[in-house]
C-alpha positions as CSV (number, residue, x, y, z in Angstrom):
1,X,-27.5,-7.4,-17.1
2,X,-26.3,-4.1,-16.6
3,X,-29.3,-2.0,-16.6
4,X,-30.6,-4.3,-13.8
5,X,-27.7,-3.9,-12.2
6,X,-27.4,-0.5,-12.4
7,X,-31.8,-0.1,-11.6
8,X,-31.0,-2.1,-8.6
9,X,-28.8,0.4,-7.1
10,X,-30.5,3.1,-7.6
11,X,-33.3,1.5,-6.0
12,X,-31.4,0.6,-3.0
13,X,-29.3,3.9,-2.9
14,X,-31.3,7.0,-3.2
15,X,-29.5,10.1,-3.9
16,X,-30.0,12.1,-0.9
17,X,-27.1,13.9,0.6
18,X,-26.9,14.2,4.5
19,X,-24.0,16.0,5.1
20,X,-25.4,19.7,5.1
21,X,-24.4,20.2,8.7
22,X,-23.9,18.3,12.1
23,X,-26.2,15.1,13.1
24,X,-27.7,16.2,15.9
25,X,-26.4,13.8,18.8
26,X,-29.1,11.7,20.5
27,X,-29.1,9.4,23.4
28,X,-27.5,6.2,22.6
29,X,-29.8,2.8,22.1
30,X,-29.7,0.1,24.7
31,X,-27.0,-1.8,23.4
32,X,-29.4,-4.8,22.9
33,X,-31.6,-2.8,20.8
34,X,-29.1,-2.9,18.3
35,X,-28.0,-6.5,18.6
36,X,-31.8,-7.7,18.8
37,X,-32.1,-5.8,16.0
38,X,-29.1,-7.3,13.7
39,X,-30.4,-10.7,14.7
40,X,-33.8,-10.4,13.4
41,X,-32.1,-8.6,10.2
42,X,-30.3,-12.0,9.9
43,X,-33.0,-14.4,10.7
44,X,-35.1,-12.8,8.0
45,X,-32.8,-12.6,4.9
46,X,-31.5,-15.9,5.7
47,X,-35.1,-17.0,5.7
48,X,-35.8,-15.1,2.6
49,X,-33.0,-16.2,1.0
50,X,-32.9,-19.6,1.3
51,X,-33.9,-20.9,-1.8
52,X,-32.8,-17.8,-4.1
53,X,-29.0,-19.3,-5.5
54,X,-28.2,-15.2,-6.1
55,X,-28.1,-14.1,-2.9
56,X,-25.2,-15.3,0.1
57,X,-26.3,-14.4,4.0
58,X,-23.7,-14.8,6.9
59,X,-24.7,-13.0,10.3
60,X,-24.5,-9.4,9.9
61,X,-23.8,-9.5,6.2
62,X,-25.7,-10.0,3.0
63,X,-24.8,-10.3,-0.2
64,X,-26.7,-10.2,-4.0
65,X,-25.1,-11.4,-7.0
66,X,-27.6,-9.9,-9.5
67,X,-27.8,-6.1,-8.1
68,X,-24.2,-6.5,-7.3
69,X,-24.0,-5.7,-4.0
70,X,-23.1,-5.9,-0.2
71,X,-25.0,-5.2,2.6
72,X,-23.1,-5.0,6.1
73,X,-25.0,-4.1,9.5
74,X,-22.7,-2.1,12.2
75,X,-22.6,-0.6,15.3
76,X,-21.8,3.3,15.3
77,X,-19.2,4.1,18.1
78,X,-19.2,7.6,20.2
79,X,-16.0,9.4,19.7
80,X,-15.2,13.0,20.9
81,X,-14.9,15.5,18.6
82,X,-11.0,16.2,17.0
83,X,-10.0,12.6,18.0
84,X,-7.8,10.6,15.6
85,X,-9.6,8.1,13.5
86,X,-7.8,5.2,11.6
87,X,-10.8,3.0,10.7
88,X,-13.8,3.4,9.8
89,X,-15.4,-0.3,10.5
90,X,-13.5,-2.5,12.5
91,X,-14.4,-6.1,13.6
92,X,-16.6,-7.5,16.0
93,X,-14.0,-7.9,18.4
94,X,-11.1,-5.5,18.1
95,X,-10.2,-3.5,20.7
96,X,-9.4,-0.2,18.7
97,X,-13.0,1.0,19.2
98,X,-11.0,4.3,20.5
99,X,-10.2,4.6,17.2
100,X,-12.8,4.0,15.1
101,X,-16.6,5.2,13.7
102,X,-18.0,1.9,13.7
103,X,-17.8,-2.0,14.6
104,X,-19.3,-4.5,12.1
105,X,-21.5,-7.3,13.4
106,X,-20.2,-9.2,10.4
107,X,-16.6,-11.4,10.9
108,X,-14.2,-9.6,8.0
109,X,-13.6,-13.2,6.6
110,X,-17.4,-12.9,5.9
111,X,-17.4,-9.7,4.3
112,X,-13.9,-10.5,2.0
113,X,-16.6,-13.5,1.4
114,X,-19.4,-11.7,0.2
115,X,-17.3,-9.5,-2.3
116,X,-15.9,-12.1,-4.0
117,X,-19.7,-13.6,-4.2
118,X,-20.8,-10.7,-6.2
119,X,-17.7,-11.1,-8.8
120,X,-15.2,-8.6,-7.0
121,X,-11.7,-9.9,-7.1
122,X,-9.1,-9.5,-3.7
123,X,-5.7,-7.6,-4.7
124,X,-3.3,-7.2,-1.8
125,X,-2.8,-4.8,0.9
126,X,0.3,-3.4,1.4
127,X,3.1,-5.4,2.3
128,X,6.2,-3.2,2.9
129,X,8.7,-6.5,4.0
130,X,7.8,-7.2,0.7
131,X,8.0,-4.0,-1.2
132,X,4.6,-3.6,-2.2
133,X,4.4,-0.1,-1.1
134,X,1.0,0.7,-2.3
135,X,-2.5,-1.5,-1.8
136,X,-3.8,-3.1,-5.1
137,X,-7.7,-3.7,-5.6
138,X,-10.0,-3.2,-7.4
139,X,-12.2,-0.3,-6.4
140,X,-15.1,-0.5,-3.9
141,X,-17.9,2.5,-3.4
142,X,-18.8,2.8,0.2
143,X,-22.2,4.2,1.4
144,X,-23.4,4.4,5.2
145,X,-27.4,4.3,5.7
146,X,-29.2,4.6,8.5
147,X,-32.8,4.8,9.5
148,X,-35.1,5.6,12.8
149,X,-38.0,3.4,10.9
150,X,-37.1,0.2,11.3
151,X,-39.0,-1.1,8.3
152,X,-36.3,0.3,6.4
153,X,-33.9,-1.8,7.5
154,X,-36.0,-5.0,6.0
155,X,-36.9,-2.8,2.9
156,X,-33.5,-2.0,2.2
157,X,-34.2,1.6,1.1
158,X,-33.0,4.2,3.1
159,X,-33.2,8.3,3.3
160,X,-29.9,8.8,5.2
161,X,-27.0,7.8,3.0
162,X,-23.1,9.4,2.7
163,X,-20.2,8.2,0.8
164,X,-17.9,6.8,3.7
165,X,-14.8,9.5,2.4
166,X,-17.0,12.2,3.9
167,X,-17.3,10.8,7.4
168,X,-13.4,11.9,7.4
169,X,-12.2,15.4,7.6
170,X,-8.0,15.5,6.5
171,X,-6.2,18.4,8.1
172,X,-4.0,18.3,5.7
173,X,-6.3,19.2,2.9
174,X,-8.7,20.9,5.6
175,X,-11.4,18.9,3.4
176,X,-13.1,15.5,3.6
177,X,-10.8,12.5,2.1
178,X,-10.8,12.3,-1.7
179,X,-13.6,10.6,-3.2
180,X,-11.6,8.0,-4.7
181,X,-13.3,4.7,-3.2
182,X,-11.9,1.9,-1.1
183,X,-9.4,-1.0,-2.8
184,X,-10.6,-5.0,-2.1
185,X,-7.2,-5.6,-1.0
186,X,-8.3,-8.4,1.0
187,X,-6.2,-9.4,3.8
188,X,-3.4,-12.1,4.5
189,X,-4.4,-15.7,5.4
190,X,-1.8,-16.2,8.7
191,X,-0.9,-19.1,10.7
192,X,-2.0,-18.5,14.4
193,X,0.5,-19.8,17.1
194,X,-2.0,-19.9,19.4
195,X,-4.1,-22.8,17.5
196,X,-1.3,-24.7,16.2
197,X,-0.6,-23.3,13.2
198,X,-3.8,-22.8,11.5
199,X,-4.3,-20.6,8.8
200,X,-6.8,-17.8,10.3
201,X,-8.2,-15.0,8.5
202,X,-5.9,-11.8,9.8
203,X,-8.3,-9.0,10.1
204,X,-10.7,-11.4,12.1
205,X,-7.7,-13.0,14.4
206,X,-5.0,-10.0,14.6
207,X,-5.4,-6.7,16.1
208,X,-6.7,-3.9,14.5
209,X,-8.9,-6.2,13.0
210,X,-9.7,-3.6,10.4
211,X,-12.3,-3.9,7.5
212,X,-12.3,-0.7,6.0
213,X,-9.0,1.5,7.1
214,X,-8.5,5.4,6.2
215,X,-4.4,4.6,6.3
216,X,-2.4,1.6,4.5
217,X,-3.2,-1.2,6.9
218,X,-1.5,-4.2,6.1
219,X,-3.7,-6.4,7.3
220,X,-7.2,-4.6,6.6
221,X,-10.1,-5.5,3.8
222,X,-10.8,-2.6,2.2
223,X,-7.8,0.7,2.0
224,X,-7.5,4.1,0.8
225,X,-6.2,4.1,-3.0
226,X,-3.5,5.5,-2.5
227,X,-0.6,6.1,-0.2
228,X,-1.1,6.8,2.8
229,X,1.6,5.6,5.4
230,X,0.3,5.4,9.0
231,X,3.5,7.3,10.8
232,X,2.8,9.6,8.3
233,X,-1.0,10.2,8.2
234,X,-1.7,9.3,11.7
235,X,-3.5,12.4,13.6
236,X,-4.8,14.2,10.8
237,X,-7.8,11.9,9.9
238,X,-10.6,12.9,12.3
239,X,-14.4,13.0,12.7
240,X,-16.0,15.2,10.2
241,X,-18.0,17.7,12.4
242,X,-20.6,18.5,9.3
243,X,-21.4,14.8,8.6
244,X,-21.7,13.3,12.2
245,X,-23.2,9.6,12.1
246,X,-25.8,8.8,14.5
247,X,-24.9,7.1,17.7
248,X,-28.0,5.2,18.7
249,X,-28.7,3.6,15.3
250,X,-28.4,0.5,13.4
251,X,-25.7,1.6,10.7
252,X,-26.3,-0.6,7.1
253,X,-22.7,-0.3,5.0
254,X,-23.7,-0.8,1.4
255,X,-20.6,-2.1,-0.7
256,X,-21.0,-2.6,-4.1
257,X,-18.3,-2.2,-7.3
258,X,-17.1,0.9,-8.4
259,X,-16.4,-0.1,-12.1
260,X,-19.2,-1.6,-13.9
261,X,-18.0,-2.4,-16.5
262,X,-16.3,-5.7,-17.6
263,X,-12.7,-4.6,-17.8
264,X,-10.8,-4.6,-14.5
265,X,-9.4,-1.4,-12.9
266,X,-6.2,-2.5,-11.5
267,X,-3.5,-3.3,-14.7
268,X,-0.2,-4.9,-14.3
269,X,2.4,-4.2,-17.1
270,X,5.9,-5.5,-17.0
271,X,9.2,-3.5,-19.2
272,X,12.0,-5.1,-19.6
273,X,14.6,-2.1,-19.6
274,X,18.2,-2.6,-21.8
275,X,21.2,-0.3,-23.1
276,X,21.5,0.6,-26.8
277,X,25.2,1.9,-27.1
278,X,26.7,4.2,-25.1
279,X,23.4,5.3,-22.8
280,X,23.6,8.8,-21.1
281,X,19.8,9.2,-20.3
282,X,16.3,7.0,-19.8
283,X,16.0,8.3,-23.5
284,X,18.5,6.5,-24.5
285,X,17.0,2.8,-23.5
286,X,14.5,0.3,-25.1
287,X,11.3,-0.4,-23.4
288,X,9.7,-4.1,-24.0
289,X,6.6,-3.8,-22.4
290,X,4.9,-7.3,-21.3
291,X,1.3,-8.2,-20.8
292,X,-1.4,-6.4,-21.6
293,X,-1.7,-4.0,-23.3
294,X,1.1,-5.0,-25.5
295,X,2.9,-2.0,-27.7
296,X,3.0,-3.1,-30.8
297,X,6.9,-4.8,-31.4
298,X,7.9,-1.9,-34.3
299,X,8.7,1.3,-34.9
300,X,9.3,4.1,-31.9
301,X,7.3,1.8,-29.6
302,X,9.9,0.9,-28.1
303,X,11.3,4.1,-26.6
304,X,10.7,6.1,-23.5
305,X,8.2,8.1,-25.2
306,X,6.3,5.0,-25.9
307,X,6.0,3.9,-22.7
308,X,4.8,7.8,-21.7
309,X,2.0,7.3,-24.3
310,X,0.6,3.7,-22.7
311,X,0.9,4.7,-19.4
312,X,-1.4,8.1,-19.8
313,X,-3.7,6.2,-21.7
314,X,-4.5,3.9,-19.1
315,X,-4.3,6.6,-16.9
316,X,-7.0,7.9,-18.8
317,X,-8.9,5.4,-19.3
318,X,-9.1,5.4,-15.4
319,X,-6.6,2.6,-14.5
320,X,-4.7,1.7,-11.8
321,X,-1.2,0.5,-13.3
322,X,1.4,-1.7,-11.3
323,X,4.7,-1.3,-12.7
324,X,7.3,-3.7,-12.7
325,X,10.6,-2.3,-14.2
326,X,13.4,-5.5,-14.6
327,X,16.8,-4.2,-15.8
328,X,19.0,-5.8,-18.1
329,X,22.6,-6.1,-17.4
330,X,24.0,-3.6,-19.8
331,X,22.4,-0.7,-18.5
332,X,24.2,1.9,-16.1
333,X,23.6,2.5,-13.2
334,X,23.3,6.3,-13.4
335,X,20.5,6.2,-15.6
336,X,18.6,3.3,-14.3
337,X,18.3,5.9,-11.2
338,X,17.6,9.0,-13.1
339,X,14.3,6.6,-14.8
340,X,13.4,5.4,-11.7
341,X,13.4,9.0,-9.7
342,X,10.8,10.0,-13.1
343,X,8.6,7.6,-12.7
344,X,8.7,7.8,-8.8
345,X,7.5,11.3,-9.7
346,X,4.6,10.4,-11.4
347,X,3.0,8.3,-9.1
348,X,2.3,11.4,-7.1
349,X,-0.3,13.0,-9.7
350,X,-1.2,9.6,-11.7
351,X,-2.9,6.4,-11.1
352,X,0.7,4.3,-11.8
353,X,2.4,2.2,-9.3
354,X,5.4,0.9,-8.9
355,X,6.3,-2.7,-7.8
356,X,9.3,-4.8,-7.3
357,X,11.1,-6.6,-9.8
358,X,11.4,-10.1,-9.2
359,X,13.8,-11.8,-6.9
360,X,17.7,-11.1,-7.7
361,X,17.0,-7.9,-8.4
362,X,17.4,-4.4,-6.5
363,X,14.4,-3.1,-5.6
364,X,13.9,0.0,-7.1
365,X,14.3,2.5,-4.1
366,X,17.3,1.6,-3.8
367,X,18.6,3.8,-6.6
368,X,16.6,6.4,-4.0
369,X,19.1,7.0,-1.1
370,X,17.4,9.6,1.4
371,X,19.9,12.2,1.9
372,X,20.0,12.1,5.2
373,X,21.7,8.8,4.8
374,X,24.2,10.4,2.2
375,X,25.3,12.8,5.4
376,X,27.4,10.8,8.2
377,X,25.9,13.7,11.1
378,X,22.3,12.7,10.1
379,X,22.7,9.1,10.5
380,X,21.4,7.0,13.2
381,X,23.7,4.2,12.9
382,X,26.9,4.1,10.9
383,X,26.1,1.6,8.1
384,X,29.3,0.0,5.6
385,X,30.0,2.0,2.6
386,X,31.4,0.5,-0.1
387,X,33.5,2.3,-3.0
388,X,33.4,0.5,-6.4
389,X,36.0,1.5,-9.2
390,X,37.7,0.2,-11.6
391,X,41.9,-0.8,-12.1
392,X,42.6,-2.1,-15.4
393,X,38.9,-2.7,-16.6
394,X,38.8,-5.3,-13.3
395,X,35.8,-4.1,-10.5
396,X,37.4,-3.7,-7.0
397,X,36.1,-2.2,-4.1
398,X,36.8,-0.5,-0.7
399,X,35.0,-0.8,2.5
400,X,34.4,1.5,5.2
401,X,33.1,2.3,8.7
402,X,32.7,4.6,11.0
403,X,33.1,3.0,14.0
404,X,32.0,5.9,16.8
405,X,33.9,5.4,20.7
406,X,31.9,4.4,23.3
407,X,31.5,6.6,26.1
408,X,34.6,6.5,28.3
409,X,34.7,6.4,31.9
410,X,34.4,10.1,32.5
411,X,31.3,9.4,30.9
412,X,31.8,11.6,27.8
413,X,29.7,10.9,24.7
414,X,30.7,9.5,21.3
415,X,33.0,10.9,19.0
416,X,31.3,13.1,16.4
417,X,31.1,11.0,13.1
418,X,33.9,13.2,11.6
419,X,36.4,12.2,14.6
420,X,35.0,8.8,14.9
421,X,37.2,5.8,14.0
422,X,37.4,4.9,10.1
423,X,38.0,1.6,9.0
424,X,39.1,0.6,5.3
425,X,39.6,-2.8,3.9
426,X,40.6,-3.4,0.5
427,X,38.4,-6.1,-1.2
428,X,38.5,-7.2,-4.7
429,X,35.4,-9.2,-5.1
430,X,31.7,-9.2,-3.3
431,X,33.0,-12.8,-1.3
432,X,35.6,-11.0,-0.3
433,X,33.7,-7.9,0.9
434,X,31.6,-10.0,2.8
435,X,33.9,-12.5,4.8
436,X,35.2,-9.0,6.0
437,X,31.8,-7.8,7.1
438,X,31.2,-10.7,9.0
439,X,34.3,-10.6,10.9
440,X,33.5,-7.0,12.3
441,X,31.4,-5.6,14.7
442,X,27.1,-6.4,13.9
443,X,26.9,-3.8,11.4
444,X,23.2,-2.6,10.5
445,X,21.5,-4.3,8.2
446,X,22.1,-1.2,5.8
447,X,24.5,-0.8,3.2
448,X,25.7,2.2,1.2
449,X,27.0,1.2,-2.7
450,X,29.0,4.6,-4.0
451,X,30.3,3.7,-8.1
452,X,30.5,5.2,-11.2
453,X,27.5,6.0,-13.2
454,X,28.4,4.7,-16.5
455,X,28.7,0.7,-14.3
456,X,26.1,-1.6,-15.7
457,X,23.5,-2.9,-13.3
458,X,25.1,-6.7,-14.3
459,X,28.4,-5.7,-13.2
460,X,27.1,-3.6,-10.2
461,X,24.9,-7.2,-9.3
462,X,27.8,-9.6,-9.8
463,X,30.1,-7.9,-7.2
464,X,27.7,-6.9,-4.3
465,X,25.1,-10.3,-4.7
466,X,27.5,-11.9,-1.8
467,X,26.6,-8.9,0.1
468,X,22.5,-9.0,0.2
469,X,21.6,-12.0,2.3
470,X,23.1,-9.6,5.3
471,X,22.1,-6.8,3.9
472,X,18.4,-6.5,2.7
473,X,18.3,-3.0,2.3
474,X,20.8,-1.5,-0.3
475,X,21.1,2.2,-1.5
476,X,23.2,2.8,-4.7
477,X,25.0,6.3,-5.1
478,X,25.9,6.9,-9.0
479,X,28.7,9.1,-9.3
480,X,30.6,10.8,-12.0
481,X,33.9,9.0,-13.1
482,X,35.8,5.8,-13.4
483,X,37.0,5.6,-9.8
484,X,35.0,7.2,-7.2
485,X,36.7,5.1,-4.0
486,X,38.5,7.3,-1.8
487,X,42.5,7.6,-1.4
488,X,44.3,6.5,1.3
């Protein structure tokens, strides 16, 4: 089964490389050219296809279970030279065609279809309400072929061919974007208002309507593997000027797995994370890891250095690993962030991920806090800071707030934060700390946690769990000490 698969695509994808220097531009096509053109395309493969169980037509796709892969027909779309691009095949009708190299024929339900007909399995795209601050998928090579003999088009062999990555030139990395493939993230199934409640297909009902996205769309098909946050990334993707695609020419998207082999790329491995004595350092905790693959339950296996050895062999082996730490009660806080700001730093030069613990939990940024937020002057808005310590082994807390003037009649601005109003209530448990919340001003929906670093996460939890239904977004600030609330 493999070598067929693998003769079937090299059949269908010659090596030729295209990318040299710049497509010359020609004249666009009559637009029904290309539409005539993707209809006949259709009417013969469904034709051909009819009776052959291996193969799956929809207009402007096809797809073959045997070879293993997708074909999709697009229309290339003119865009100046230096102009941003954020997707490279949108849907049939999105309005983002300012935006974008090509618009597929096919619906994107269709196409999400045809993968999972040829055995490729949907992950999720990023979902950042949720957490999930990287797309998950497994991985999908991308080829665009084109062809002014329109035989080849029935033929299915083509002489211009280039991985999709080069189409797009990163100023950033003043190269093309990393070869790395595109993640099946697949995306969300949404009820639309608009037809009383159904459940629609988002990248077919929801602007951008995005199949294949060169940023972290959350509600595109295929994505970049990796992170690549839109406010972040927008502006520096553009139009590669050596590797131009043709603008009066039926484009044929060839989709087809990246992994051949039977194990799947994407791995998710759960550690359950607990305090042995006194802990001072990530070294100092156990490490249960769950799922596969399992460490063995003896011996060193357990410790920090364990879990190192795991992770870089699935890195190794080529894996991408989703991460899901879930703390036990007895560990401190202080360490709990000092693991989490490690492996935070190896996501940037390794395949691993991290994801959310479950629900009850903090998620894991939050032992994160940008420093901007750890400076009043930098900040925005002036969130409640609340000061945890201890009096007589019992957990109490103090709450504060800037509270800055409004401007007066003279029309002066604000106090400054450091002349701006402070409150301070004294609270002794999280109920507490809330009913005085409530009573205030609208605070933000932020909230800063300052308490010693040896406090165990279960403690920590217990007092501010009140606090979390009005405050989703929590940033914890270890610090040195048994009583780091201020005086007076």
């Amino acid at each position: 089964m493999k070598l067929l698969r693998a003769t079937a695509l090299l059949m269908l994808v010659p090596a030729l490389a295209v990318c040299a220097g710049e497509t010359a531009t020609a004249s666009p096509a009559v637009s029904t050219d290309l539409d005539d053109l993707a209809q006949r395309l259709y009417s013969h493969y469904r034709a051909a296809s009819s009776h052959n169980p291996d193969h799956w037509v929809r207009f402007g796709v096809i797809a073959d279970r045997t070879a293993g892969w997708v074909r999709v027909w697009a229309r290339p779309i003119r865009m100046e030279a230096g102009a941003p691009v954020e997707f490279l095949l949108i849907g049939p009708d999105s309005g983002h065609d300012y935006e974008a190299l090509a618009r597929s024929y096919a619906k994107a339900e269709d196409i999400h279809r045809a993968l999972e007909f040829i055995g490729v399995r949907p992950g999720r795209p990023v979902d950042y309400r949720r957490y999930y601050l990287w797309p998950k998928g497994e991985r999908v090579r991308v080829y665009y072929r084109w062809s002014d003999r329109e035989a080849d088009y029935f033929s299915g062999v083509f002489t211009n061919r280039v991985r999709a990555e080069r189409l797009i030139r990163d100023t950033t990395r003043n190269d093309t974007l990393p070869l790395e493939d595109f993640l099946f993230v697949g995306s969300r199934w949404l009820k639309d208002p608009g037809m009383g409640g159904i459940r629609v297909y988002a990248a077919d009902a929801y602007d951008p309507q995005a199949i294949i996205s060169d940023y972290n769309e959350p509600l595109t098909v295929l994505d970049v593997p990796y992170r690549a946050v839109d406010g972040e990334v927008y502006g520096t993707r553009q139009i590669n000027p050596r590797c131009r695609l043709p603008e009066d020419l039926l484009l044929d998207i060839l989709l087809c797995p990246a992994r051949t082999g039977e194990a799947a790329r994407v791995v998710d491995l759960t550690v359950r994370v607990a305090a042995k004595g006194e802990a001072a350092d990530p070294d100092d905790l156990i490490y249960r890891v769950e799922g596969t693959p399992q460490l063995r339950q003896s011996g060193d296996n357990h410790t920090l250095a364990g879990l190192w050895s795991v992770l870089a062999r699935l890195d190794s082996e080529g894996r991408d690993v989703f991460l899901r730490i879930i703390p036990d009660d007895s560990v401190p806080v202080g360490v709990l962030g000092r693991l989490y700001v490690m492996l935070w730093g190896v996501t940037e030069k390794s395949r691993l991920r991290l994801d959310p613990a479950p629900e009850g939990h903090l998620f894991w940024k939050a032992f994160l806090p940008p420093a901007r937020l750890l400076d009043p002057s930098r900040r925005v808005v002036q969130p409640w800071e609340l000061y945890l310590g201890e009096e007589r082994g019992v957990l109490t807390g103090t709450l504060r707030r800037r509270e800055e003037n409004e401007e007066n009649e003279e029309g002066h601005a604000p106090c400054p934060p450091a002349a701006a109003e402070m409150k301070q209530y004294t609270v002794k448990n999280g109920e507490q700390a809330a009913a005085v919340i409530r009573a205030g001003p609208p605070p933000s929906d932020l909230l800063l946690v300052y308490c010693p670093d040896q406090l165990t996460y279960g403690r920590l939890m217990r007092f501010i769990r009140p606090l979390l239904a009005d405050h989703p977004t929590v940033y914890v600030v270890p610090r040195a000490g048994a009583n780091p609330a201020p005086s007076g």
